[in-house]
MARTIRO-120798 format. One record per residue (C-alpha): residue in one letter; x negated, y, z. Coordinates in steps of 0.5 Angstrom, whole numbers, padded with zeros to 4 digits, always signed. Layout:
N
aXYZ...
This chain:
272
x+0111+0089-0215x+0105+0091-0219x+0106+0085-0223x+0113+0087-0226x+0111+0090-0233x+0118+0091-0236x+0119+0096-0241x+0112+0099-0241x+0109+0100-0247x+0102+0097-0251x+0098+0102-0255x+0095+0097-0261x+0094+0097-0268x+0098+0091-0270x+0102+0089-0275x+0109+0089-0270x+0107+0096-0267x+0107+0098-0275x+0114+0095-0276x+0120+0099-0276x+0123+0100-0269x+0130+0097-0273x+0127+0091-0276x+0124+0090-0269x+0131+0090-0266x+0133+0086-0271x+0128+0081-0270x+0129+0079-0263x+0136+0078-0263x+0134+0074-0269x+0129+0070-0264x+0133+0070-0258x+0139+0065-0263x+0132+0061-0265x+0131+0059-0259x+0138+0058-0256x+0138+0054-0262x+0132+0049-0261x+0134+0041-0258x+0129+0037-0258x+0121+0036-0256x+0118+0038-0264x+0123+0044-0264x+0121+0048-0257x+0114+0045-0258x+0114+0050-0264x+0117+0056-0261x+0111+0055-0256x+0107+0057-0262x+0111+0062-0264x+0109+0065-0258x+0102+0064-0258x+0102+0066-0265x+0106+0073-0263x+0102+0074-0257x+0096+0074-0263x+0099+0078-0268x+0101+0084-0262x+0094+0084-0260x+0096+0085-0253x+0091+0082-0248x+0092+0076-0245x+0092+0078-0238x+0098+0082-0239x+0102+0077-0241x+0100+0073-0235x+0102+0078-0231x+0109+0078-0235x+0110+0072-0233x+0109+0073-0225x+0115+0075-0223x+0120+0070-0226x+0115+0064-0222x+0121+0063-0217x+0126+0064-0223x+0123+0058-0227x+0121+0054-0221x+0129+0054-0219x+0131+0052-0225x+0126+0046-0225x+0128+0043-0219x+0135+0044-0220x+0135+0041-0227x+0130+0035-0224x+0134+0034-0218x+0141+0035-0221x+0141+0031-0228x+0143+0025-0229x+0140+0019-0234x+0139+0013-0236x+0131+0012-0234x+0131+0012-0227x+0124+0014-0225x+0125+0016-0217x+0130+0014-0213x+0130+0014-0205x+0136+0015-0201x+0141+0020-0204x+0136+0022-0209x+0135+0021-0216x+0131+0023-0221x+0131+0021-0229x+0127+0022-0234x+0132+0026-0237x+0132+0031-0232x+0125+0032-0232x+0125+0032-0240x+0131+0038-0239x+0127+0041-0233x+0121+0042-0238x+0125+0045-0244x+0129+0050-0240x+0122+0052-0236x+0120+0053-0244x+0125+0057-0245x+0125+0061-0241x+0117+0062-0242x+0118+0064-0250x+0124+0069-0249x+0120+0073-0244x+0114+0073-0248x+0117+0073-0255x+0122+0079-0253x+0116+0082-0250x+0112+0082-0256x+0117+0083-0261x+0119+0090-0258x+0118+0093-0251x+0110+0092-0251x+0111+0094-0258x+0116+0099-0259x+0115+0106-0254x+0121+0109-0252x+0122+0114-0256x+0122+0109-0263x+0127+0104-0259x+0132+0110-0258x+0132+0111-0265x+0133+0105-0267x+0139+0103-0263x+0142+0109-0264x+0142+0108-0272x+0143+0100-0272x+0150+0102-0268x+0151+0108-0272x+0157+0105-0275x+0161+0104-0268x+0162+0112-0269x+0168+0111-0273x+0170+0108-0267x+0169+0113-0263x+0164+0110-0259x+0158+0116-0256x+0152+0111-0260x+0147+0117-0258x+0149+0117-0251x+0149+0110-0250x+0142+0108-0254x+0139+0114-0249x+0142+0110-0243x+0139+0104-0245x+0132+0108-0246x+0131+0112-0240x+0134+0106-0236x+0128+0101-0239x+0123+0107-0238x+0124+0108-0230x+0123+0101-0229x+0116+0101-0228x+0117+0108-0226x+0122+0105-0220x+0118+0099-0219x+0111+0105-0217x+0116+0108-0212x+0118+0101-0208x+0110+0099-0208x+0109+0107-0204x+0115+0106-0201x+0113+0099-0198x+0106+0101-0196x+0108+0107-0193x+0112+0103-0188x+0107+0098-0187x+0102+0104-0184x+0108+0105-0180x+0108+0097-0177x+0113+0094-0182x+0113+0087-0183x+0116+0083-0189x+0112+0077-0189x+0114+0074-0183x+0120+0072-0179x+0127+0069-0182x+0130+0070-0188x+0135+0074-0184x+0129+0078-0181x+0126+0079-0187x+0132+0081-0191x+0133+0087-0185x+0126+0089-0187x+0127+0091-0194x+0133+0096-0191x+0128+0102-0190x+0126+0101-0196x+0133+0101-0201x+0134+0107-0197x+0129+0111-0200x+0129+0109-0206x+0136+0110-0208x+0135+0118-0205x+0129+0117-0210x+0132+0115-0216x+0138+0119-0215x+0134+0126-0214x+0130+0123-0221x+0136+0122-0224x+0138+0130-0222x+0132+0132-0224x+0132+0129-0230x+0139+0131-0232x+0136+0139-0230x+0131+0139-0234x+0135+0136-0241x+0140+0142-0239x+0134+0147-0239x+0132+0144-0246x+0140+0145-0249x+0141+0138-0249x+0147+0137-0252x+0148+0130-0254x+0146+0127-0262x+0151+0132-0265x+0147+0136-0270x+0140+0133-0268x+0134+0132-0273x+0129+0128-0271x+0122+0129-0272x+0120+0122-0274x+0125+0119-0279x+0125+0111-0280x+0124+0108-0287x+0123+0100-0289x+0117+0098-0291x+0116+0092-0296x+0111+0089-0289x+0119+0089-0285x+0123+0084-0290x+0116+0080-0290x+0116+0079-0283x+0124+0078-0283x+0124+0072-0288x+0118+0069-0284x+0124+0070-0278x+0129+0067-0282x+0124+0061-0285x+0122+0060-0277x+0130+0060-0275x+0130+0055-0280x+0125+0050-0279x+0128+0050-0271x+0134+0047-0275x+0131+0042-0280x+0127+0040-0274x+0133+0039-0270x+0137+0035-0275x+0130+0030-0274x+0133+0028-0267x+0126+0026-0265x+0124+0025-0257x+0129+0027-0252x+0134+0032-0254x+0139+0037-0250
């Protein structure tokens, strides 16, 4: 549980942590398409650089990345074994029996694993490493603010994004107390069938639901006290302004979308 580290924020002196918080947003929708976008071995192996290369600029310590990465082994596992043993190919490199595994499908096992690698490091450090909750706020708010001659309450949904992603680690601290409060009492989650194991967890959802929904109450308690109301007639202590250093940064983005295409288009080695 302590290695889940979602929605927490980074302090560092940094080029992404100066960036503006819109530009931030902008540039991760912008990465997540590049990466869906790369086919083939030349084009995941420069979002591989792209991450390390992010991972550099954002100054965050090398330890906590690979704690970012801990709690999606079995995810990246899973889709490994599920893309090796259920892709069909022309090279046959293993074949026993009923089961079968190509060349391709190991190729393709390789390419989503990376995926998944880079999104959940490139995401991180393009914005929730970088960006404190607060800035995030603000940021999605303006970015959708053109949606309120729809009606549609920004303010109130940026703040439920925001305050969701802050109780992450919040809630994540909790289970961990929970988890070792029922182990003092004799609890078991280790060992047993899956059956028996799911049952364990009970005495611990229990809990932490009531904990979250008193957090949740209290919360709301103390933004009443303080006369919240919603953004109407809100100012803000911070105001966001562009900087010439943001249009840098999204023309290097826009350049490396490129390069993912152009490498793409080359159709070297495998390709999805």
């Amino acid at each position: 549980m302590k290695s889940i580290t979602l929605g927490q924020f980074y302090p560092a002196d940094s080029i992404l942590h100066r960036a503006d918080p819109r530009m931030k947003v902008i540039l991760t929708v912008l990465y997540i398409v590049a990466t869906f976008l790369a086919k083939n071995v030349l084009s995941f192996a420069l979002l591989l650089l792209s991450a390390l290369f992010l991972i550099l600029i954002s100054k965050i310590p090398m330890k906590l990345v690979i704690k970012s990465i801990r709690p999606i082994l079995f995810i990246m596992a899973f889709t490994a074994l599920i893309n090796v043993f259920f892709t069909g190919g022309e090279t046959v490199l293993v074949e026993w029996k009923f089961i079968h595994i190509y060349l391709e499908g190991v190729y393709q096992a390789l390419f989503m694993v990376t995926r998944i690698v880079v999104l959940i490091l490139g995401t991180s450090m393009l914005l929730t490493y970088t960006t404190t909750p607060i800035m995030l706020t603000d940021a999605l708010e303006q970015l959708l603010s053109p949606l309120r001659v729809l009606h549609v309450p920004v303010h109130e949904f940026a703040m439920m994004m925001t305050i969701a992603l802050r109780f992450i680690p919040t809630l994540v601290e909790e289970t961990d107390k929970i988890m070792s409060a029922q182990k003092a009492r004799g609890a078991d989650f280790t060992s047993g069938s899956l059956i028996s194991r799911a049952k364990a967890l009970v005495p611990i959802l229990i809990p932490l639901f009531v904990s979250a929904f008193r957090r949740a109450d209290e919360l709301a308690t103390a933004m009443e006290c303080r006369c919240y109301h919603g953004g109407t007639g809100r100012t803000r202590m911070t105001v966001l302004h562009y900087h010439p250093l943001d249009f840098v940064i999204l023309c290097a983005m826009l350049a490396f979308g490129a390069a993912i295409v152009v490498l793409n288009r080359l159709g070297l080695g495998f390709t999805l």
